[in-house]
Structure formats: structure tokens, C-alpha cells
N, C-alpha and C positions, 0 to 999 in steps of 0.2 A: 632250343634255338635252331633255328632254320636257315638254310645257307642262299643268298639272293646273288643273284647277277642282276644288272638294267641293261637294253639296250636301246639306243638312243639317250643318252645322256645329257647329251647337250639340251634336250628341245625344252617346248613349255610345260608342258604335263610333266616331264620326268621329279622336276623336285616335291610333288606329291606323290610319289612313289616313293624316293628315298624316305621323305618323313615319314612314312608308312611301314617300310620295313622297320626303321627304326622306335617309332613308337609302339610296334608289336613284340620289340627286344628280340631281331634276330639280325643277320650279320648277312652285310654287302660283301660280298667276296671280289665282283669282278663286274666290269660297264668297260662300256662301247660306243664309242660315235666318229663319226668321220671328222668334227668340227671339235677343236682339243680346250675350247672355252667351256673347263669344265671344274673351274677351283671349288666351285658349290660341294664337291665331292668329299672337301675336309670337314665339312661339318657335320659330315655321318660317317665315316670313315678315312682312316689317313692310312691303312693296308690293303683299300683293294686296289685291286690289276686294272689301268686302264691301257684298254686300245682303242687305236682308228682305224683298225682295218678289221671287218668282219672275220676275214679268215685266220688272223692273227690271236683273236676272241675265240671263234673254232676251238683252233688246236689245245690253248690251253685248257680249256671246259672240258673238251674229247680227253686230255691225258688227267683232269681231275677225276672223271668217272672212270677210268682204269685203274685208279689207285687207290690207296688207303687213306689218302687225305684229309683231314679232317673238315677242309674246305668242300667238298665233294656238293654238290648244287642241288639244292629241292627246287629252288623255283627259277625262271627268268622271267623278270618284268619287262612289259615288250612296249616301250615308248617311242616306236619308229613310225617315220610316215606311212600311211592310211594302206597304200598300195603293198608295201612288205608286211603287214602282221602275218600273214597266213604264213611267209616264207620263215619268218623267227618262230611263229608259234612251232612250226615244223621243226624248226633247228631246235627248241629248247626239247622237244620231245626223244630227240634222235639222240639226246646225250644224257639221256634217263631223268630230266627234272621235268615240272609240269609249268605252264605259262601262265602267268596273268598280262591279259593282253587290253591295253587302253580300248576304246572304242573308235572308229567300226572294227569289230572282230575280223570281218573282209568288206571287201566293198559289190561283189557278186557272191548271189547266194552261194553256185554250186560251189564254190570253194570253202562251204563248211561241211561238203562231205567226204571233202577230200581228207580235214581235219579231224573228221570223225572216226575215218578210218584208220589216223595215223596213230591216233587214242587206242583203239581197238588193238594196231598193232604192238604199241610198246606200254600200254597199259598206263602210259602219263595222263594228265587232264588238264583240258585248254578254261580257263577261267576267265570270263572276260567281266569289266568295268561295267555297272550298269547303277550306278551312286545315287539316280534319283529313287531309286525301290530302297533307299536305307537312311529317306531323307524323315526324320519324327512328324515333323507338320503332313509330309505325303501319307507314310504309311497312318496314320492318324485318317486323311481323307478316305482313302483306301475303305478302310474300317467302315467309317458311314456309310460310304456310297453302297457297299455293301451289304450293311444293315436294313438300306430305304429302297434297294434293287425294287424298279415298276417295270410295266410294257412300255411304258414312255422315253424314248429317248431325249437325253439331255441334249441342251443347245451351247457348244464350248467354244471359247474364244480365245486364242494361245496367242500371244506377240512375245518375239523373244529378239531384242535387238541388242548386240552383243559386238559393240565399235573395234573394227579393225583398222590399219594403218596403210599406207601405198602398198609395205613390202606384202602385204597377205597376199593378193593377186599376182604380186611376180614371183613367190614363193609355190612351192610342190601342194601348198593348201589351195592355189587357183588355179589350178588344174584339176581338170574335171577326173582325167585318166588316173590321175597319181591321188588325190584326195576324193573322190567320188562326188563332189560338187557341194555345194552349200547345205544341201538336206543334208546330205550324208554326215559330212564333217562337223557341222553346226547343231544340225537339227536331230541326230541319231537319237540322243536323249532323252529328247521331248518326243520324239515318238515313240519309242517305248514306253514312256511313264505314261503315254495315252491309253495303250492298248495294254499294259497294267491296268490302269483304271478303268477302263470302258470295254475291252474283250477285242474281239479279232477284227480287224479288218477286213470290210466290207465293200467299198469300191472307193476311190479319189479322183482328185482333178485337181491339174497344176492351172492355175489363173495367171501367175505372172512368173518369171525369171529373166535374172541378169544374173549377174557374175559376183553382185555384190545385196542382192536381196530376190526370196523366191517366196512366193504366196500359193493356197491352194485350199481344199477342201479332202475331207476325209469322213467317209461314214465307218464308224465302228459298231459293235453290237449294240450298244448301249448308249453311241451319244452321235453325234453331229457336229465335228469341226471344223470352223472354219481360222486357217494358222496363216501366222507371216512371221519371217526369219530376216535378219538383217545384218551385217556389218558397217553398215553405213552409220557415222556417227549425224548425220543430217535427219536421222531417222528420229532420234532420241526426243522425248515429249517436254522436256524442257531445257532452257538456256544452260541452268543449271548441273543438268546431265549432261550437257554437251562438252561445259568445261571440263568435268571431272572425269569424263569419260568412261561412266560408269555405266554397266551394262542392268538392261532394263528389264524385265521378265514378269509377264502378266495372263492370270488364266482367271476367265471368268466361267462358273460355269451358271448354267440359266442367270444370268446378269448379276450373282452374287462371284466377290474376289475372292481367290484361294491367295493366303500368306505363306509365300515362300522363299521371300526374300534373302534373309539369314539361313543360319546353317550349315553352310556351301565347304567349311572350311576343315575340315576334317573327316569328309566322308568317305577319302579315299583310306583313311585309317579302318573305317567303320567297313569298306568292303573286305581289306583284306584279313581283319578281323572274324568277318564272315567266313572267307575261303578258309580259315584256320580251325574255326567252329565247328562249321557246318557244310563246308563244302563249298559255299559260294553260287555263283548263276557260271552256265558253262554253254554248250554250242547252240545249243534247243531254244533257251532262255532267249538268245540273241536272233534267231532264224525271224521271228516275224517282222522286226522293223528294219532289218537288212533287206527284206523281202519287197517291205513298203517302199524306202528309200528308193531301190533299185526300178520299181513299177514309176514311180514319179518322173524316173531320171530317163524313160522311157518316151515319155509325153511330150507334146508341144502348147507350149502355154496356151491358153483359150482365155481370153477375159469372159467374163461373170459377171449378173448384175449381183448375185449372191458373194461377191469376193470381199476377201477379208477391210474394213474400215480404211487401216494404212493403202492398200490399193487403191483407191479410187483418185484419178487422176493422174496417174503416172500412166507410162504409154509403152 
């Protein structure tokens, strides 16, 4: 059994974390968040430590790895807004346990070599969230595609609309600084599981951006996408989906559909499973589409006649 801290407790992601530690059968010790709406906490543990003050969290973690504890910390799980993981993945390293850290790992590249050094120096390991590379229907795709590898590039079609509410935008997620904008926050995912599938990227172009949906193109070694990201429930292809508010997710590649709809619901079991196994995906693993994201965020949108379907007609 393996001894967990969360930080960020309160937010969205965090209660897939707790399930996680728990269906692994190892033990919450200690969590953190500034917002103390955090009863979820009894149904995986009713002994660990909570605080609201980062430094409060500190001290206690810093005199567990001084002692004999039996509580004494292997991991912190790092469900903080976008802009602190580097700073917690730091902090879990500094008190001898290693991070698993939600995605984006950071939201500017060079701040994974600063993490890399920090690894190097107290020999912990920063493990980050990357759930679509442990999805069956994906690594299944995977397999083929690299079965049927030509010179020909494929032609891929990614929509990924995924309805937010007022608060997103006036939340630390609509801020560009503090969550790294829509690609980042949203799209982090889908880019990686592109260039999993398709190889390194090769050059992009942003076609459209607002605050609440961003389009664009990306050439990778092996295919040609052209992607749209959305939080807009106005986005959504039927009446249907509008009520239920269900998030839509669509990849065509050469005009045949990948099914991926299911599956979504235990993958965060299935990573840290992983990281127990075998290690997990760690700073390297994440450097390309941190890499991407940040080229994009770079850009000023240019309309396209090649831009993605949902684009045409917005302005």
C-alpha cells in the first residue's frame, strides 16, 4: 500500500483521483485546497488531514518525511489549476514523494526542464495524466494504423465540443495566463493522442479563436488535421445534445469514424495503475503537445478556405 496526498481537492478532476488511489488499495493520507467544499473526502477516507492553506499542507508532509511515520508520502496527486503544477510537482518532489500530476503537466515548455532537473536532483519522478494512450478502442487503433503505416498521409477530422457554463470564462480556466487557453486546457489530450497516432509534428495554423471555441490545422508525420475545440453548448449537433449537455467527440480519419465514445470512466484507474506497473508516461512523454499547444498560443488566427467544417461562417 502506497501513501497519497491530493492537491486541489475541491476542483473537477480531483474526485477521479481519489477513486483512483482507492481502487488501487492504497491510502489518502493528506489533501489541500483553499475552497473547504470538500465532504467528497468521506467516501475514500474519513483520517486524512485536510487543509486550506498550502503552507499549512507543507509543514505537515515536511515533518511526515522526518519521521517514522507510517503515513510518510510516496505520491502527491496534483489537481491544481493549470498555471501551479510545476510549483506542486516541485513541492511533492522536495519532500521525498514523486507527483502525478493532471494535465497540462505546465503550460510553457521550458518549465519541464526545470522539473527535469528537480527529478535529477532528489531522484523523485513527475508522472503526468495522459488517459487517452490507455483508452482499448485507442490503443486498438494505434495497433492498425501501425500495422497499415504507407508514404501517404492520412486526412483526419477531430471535433471535440465539450459544453461549459458562464462560470468557465470567469473562472482561472478563462484565463489565458493562469489555464493556457482553450488548446491547452481542453485540447491538451487530443493532441497528444494525435501525435501518438500520427508521429511528430510538422507545422500548424490557428484559423479561428475566441474565448470559447478555437479551430486550426496541423500537419503531423503521418496524417493531416484539420481540428475544432469548443465549449459552447450552441456548438452541439443536435437538439438532443443540447439538453443533455453532453459532450460530443468525433474523429474521422480518411472519412471512416473512430468509436470512442465509452470508456472514459475509469481511465484514470487504468493510468495510475500504470504508474504502479510500469512506470507510467513522465516529462518526455508530455514535451510534444505542451510544445504544440504553446506554438498555437503563439499565432493570430488566419481564416482558411481549408478550415475545419464547424468554422465556416463564424467571423
Amino acid at each position: 500500500m502506497k501513501n497519497f496526498a491530493v492537491i486541489g481537492t475541491a476542483g473537477y478532476i480531483a474526485p477521479r483521483h481519489l477513486k483512483a488511489i482507492q481502487d488501487t488499495g492504497n491510502r489518502l493520507v493528506a489533501a489541500v485546497d483553499p475552497h473547504d467544499s470538500v465532504g467528497l473526502l468521506d467516501r475514500y477516507s474519513r483520517d486524512a488531514r485536510f487543509f486550506t492553506e498550502i503552507e499549512r499542507f507543507d509543514r505537515f508532509v515536511e515533518k511526515l518525511r522526518h519521521s517514522d511515520d507510517e503515513r510518510k508520502l510516496d505520491y502527491v496527486s496534483i489537481c491544481s489549476p493549470n498555471y501551479l503544477h510545476d510549483a506542486h510537482c516541485r513541492l511533492a518532489l522536495r519532500i521525498g514523494a514523486s507527483a502525478i500530476c493532471e494535465k497540462p503537466l505546465v503550460i510553457n515548455p521550458w518549465n519541464l526542464d526545470q522539473l527535469q532537473q528537480i527529478e535529477h536532483d532528489t531522484g523523485g519522478r513527475v508522472h503526468t495524466v495522459l488517459q487517452l494512450r490507455l483508452h482499448p478502442h485507442l490503443i486498438a487503433l494505434k495497433k492498425e494504423l501501425d500495422a497499415k503505416r504507407t508514404n501517404t498521409k492520412h486526412n483526419v477530422e477531430l471535433t471535440y465540443i465539450t459544453p461549459r457554463g458562464r462560470w468557465y470564462l470567469s473562472s482561472w480556466k478563462g484565463m489565458q495566463d493562469k489555464s493556457g487557453g482553450l488548446a491547452t486546457n481542453i485540447g491538451i489530450h487530443l493532441f497528444d493522442l494525435l501525435m501518438w497516432l500520427f508521429g511528430a509534428e510538422e507545422s500548424c495554423k490557428l484559423h479561428y479563436s475566441s474565448p470559447q471555441k478555437m479551430a486550426g490545422t496541423v500537419e503531423f508525420k503521418n496524417a493531416n488535421v484539420t481540428w475544432f475545440l469548443s465549449v459552447d453548448a450552441n456548438d452541439l449537433p443536435t437538439e438532443q445534445d443540447r439538453i443533455a449537455n453532453k459532450a460530443y467527440r468525433s474523429i474521422l480519419i480518411d472519412g471512416e469514424a473512430v468509436e470512442f465514445s465509452e470508456g472514459f470512466t475509469d481511465l484514470h484507474t487504468r493510468v495510475y495503475e500504470d504508474i504502479m506497473s510500469t512506470g507510467g508516461f513522465g516529462i518526455e512523454d508530455a514535451r510534444s503537445s505542451i510544445e504544440l499547444v504553446y506554438h498555437l498560443r503563439q499565432q493570430t488566427a488566419t481564416p482558411s478556405p481549408d478550415c475545419h467544417p464547424m468554422v465556416r461562417g463564424l467571423s
